[in-house]
N, C-alpha and C positions, 0 to 999 in steps of 0.2 A: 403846637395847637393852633394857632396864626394860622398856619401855611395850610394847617386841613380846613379850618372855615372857610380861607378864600379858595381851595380848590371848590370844597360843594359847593357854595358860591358860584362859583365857575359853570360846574355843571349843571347848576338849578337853571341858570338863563343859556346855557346852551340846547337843554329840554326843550322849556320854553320856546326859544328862537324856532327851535325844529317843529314844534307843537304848531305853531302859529302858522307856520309854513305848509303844513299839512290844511289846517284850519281853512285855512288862505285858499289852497288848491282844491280842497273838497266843495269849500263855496264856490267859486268858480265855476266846475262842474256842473253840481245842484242848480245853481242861478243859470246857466244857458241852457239846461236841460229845464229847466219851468220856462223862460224866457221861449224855446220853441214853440212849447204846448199852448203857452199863451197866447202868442198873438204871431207866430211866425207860419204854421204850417197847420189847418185844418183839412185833412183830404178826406172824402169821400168815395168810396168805390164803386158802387152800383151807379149805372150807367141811366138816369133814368129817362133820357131825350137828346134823340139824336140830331141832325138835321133832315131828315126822313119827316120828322114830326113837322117841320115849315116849308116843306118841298121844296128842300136846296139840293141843286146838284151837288155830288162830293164825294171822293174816294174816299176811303177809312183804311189808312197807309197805319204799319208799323216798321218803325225803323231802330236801330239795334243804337247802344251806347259804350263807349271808351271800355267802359267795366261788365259789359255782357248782358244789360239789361234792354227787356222791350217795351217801348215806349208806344203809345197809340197816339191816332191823329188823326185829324179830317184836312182834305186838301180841298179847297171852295173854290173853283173855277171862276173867274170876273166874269163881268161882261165884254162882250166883243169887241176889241180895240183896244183893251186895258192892256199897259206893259208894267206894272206897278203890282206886286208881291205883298201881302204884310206875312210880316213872322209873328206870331201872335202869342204874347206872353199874359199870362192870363194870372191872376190873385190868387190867395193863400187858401184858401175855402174852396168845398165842393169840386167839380171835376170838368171837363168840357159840356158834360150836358146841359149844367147850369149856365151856359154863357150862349143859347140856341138861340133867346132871343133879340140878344146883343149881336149876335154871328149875324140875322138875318137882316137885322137894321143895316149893319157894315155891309151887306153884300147890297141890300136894294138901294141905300144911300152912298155909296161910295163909287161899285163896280167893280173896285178892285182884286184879282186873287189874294186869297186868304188861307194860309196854316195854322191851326191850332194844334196842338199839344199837349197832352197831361205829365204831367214832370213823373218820376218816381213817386209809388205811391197812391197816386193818384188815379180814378176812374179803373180804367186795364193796363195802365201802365205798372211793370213788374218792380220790385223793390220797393224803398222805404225812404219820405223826406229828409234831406240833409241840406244843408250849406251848401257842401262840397257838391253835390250831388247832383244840385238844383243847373249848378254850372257846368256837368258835363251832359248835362239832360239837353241845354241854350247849343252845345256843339255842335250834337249829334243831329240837333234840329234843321241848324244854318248848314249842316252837311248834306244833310237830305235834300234842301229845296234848291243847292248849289250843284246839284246831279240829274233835278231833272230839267229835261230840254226845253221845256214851255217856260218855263222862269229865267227872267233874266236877270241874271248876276247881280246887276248894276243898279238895277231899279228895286230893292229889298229897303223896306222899312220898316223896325223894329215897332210893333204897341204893344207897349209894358202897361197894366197894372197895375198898381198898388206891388207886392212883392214882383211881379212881371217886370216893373220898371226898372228894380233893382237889375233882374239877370238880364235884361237891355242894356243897361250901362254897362256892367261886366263882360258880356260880349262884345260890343261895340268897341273895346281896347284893343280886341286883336285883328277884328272883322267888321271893319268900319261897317255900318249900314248904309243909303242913301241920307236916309232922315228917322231919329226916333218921336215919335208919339207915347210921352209918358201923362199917365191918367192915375191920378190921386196918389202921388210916390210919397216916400220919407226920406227924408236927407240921409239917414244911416239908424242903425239897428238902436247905437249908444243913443241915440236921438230919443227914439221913440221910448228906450227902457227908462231915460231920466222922467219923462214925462209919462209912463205908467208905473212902476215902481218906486217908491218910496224909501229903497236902501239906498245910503248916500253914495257909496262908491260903485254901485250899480253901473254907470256911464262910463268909470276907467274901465269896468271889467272885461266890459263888452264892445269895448271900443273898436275893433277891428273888424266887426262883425256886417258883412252888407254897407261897408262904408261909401255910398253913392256920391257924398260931397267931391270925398278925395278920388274918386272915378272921375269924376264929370269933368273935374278941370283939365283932367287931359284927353276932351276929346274936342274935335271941333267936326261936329257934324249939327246937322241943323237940326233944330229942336222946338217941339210944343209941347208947353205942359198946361194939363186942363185938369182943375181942382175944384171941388165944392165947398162952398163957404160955409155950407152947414156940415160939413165931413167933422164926427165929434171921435171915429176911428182915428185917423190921421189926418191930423188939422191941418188947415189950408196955409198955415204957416210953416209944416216942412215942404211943401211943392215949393213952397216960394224960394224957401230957404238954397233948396236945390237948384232949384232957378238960378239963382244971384250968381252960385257959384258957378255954369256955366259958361262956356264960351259963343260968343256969335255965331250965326244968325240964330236967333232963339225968338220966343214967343209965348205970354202966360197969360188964360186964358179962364179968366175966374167964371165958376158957374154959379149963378145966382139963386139960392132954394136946393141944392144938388146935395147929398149927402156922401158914403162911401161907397155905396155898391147899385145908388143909381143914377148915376152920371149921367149915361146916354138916355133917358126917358124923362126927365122932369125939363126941361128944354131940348127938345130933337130938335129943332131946327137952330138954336145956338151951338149945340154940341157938333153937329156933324155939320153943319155949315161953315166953321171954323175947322173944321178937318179937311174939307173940303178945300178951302182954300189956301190951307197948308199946302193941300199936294201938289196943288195948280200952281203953286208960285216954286215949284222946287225945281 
């Protein structure tokens, strides 16, 4: 009689253990799958402004991806003398058209050639946002502009975005840049979920997710990061964060009044002035 109690015994918390386990893995799931919709991946399709619309010169290049998809893109000719490339990684929201009048600041403020890009998902780019996805979208990009002859190799500078920054960093591990230009970034995914979520183990779950911190420290390429003090998306305390952990030659570049998505217009001439003198000093 003994020996059948402690077997169900037995099998009640072997249930259990398995139940939990299940439990465990299904939340998982559920929470990265809310976790994208919420604040990771907002795309847009409809294309509603081109650079046509600011009379910028510019191819409308599509180039193919590891996994068979097409991606779209505008190629921004500089101005004359420029040998300085950005690859341009752009935030979570809406699609290239939305970024026309930020493209046309960077071409009349800068001069330099410019690539933009819509990831999967996004604008006419074919497929559907991922993680994984986002990364072989950053490949297929630096593939493209390392093919044509007008671009020089060497002179490639990553500006990342808000998520842009992220697939900057992760790139940049295998295909150094010259210099990245990261604008309103997050230290990592677990970062941002402790500080928008409210479920306690939220921050284990998602720990490896977009983890920029632990990118950053093994790159040493030189670095500016430019944050708004008023950013109430991503507080001006993950750019820093990310910051710290950084290696030399770096530079952080607090924007006063700036929120998340208007960086470059609430001080133009602090914002791209300091860009500006990034690139001069590189």
């Amino acid at each position: 009689m003994a020996n059948s109690v402690i077997w169900r015994v037995r099998w009640l918390l072997v249930r259990l253990a398995v139940g939990a386990s299940i439990a465990y893995g299904v939340t998982f799931i559920v929470l990265w799958t809310q976790l994208e919709k919420r604040f990771v991946f907002f795309p847009v399709a409809e294309l509603l402004y081109t650079p046509n619309d600011v009379n910028l010169d510019h191819e409308d290049v599509r180039i193919k991806t590891s996994d068979g998809l097409i991606l779209q893109g505008w190629f921004i000719p500089g101005k004359p003398g420029t040998d300085i490339t950005w690859l341009w990684f752009h935030g979570n929201g809406g699609n290239n058209g939305h970024r026309i009048g930020e493209l046309a600041l960077a071409h009349h403020r800068t001069g330099v050639n410019i690539f933009i890009f819509d990831y999967r998902g996004y604008g006419e780019s074919e497929g559907s946002p991922s993680e994984k996805g986002t990364h072989l979208d950053s490949r297929a990009a630096m593939e493209y502009l390392a093919s044509r002859p007008d671009v020089d190799k060497e002179r490639i500078v990553f500006m990342g975005n808000s998520l842009g920054a992220a697939l900057s960093v992760e790139l940049a591990l295998t295909q150094p840049p010259m210099a990245m230009i990261l604008v309103s970034p997050f230290a990592s995914v677990r970062d941002m979920a402790k500080l928008t979520l409210p479920f306690p183990p939220v921050g284990w779950l998602v720990r490896n997710h977009y983890d920029n911190v632990a990118r950053i420290r093994q790159l040493n390429v030189p670095l500016l990061v430019l944050h708004g003090d008023e950013d109430d998306l991503v507080p001006i305390s993950q750019g820093r964060k990310l910051y710290e952990a950084a290696n030399h030659p770096k530079r952080f570049q607090t924007l006063g009044g700036a929120a998340h998505n208007n960086t470059h217009e609430v001080n133009p001439d602090q914002f791209w002035g300091t860009i500006n003198e990034f690139l001069a000093g590189l």
